[in-house]
N, C-alpha and C positions, 0 to 999 in steps of 0.2 A: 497616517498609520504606517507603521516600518511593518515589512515582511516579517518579520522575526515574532513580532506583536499580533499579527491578524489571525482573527479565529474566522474563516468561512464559514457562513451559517446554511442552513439547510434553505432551498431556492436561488444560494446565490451562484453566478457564474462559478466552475470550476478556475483554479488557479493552472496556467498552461505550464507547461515542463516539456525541454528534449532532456534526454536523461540517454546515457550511454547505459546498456543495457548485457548484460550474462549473452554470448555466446558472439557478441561484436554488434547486436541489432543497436538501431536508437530507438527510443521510447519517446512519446510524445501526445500528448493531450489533444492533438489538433488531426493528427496522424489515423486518430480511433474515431473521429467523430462519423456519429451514424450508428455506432454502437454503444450500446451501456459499457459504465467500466466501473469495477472494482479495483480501489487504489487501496491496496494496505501496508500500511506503515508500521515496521518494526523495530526493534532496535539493533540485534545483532545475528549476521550468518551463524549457525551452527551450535547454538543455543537451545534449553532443551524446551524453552519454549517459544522459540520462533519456529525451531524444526515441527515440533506439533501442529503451529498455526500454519505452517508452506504443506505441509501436507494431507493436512483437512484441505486445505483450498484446492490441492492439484486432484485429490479424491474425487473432488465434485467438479473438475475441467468439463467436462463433458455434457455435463446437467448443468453448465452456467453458458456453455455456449450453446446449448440447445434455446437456453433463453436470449440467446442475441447481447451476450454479455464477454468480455474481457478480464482479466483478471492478468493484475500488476501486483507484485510486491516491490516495497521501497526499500533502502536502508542507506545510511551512510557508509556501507562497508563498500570494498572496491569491486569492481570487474574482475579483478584475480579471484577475490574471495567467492564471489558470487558465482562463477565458473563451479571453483570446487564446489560447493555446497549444491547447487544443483546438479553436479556428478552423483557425487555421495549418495544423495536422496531419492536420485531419476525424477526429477522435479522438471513438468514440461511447462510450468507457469514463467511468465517473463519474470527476470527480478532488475530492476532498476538501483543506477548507483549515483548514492545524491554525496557525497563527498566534501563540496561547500555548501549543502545543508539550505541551499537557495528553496528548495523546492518544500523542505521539510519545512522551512519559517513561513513559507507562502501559507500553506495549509496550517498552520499553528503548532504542531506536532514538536518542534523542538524546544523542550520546556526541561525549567528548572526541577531535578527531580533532588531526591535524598533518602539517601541509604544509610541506617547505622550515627545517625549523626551528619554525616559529611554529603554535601549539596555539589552537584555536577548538574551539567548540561545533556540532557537525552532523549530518544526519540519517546513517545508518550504511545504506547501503542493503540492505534487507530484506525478504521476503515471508511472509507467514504463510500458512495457510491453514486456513480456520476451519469445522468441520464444523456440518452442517444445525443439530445439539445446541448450540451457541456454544462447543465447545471447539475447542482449537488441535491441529489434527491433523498441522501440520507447520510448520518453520520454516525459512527459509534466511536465513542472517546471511550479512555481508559480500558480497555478492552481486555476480557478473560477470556484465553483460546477454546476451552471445553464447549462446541455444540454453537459455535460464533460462524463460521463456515457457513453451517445449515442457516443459521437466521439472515444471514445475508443472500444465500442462494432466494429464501423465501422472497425476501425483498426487490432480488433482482426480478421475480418471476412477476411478481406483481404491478412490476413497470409497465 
């Protein structure tokens, strides 16, 4: 099975990532272990609804790490962009920049989408949620931002 192909299922190990990360950090799967992690995968900085979902999730920073939890946002957008965007915002969540998209096809997320007719390559917007062990304790595919934050925080807390 090619990265690109693989859908991780709920119990399976999480897929590892360093990921060059918003403000010069590196991100890393292996780096968090011991801790829960929320990995959510979007498609673009500064968007009106990626901006909604980065800050439902930074609203509840506090009540996620009260739960022994981490919270990642992904995108293929760059380190520059993701700098801006978490200025703009006052976003104090990490945002990881997957670029070759390695990380995005680990997780299954980089899927054939289409719009209006005409079919492109894009991120599928998604949340994982990865227990303290590096396995995948939950998944939401397809994802609508309204009240997704909270259902995850839930989830986290019941780890």
């Amino acid at each position: 099975m090619t990265a690109a192909t693989s859908q991780p299922q709920e119990g399976d190990a999480a897929p590892d990532f360093h990921l060059p990360g918003a403000g010069g950090e590196t991100l890393s799967l292996a780096g968090l272990k011991g801790r829960n992690l929320v990995l959510y995968f979007y498609p673009k900085d500064d968007t009106s609804g990626c901006t909604k979902e980065a800050m439902e999730f930074n609203a509840l920073r506090d009540k996620f790490d009260k739960a022994g939890t981490t919270i990642i946002g992904l995108s293929p957008d760059s380190v520059k962009s993701h700098d801006k965007f978490r200025v703009k915002y006052e976003l104090a969540i990490p945002l990881a920049s997957d670029e070759t998209k390695a990380t995005l096809g680990a997780y299954g997320v980089w899927v054939e989408k289409s719009m209006y007719g005409r079919k492109y390559m894009g991120v599928e917007r998604s949340t994982f949620l990865v227990a303290a062990d590096g396995r995948i304790a939950k998944i939401w595919r397809k994802v609508k931002v309204p009240g997704h934050a909270e259902a995850v925080l839930a989830a986290a807390k019941a780890l």
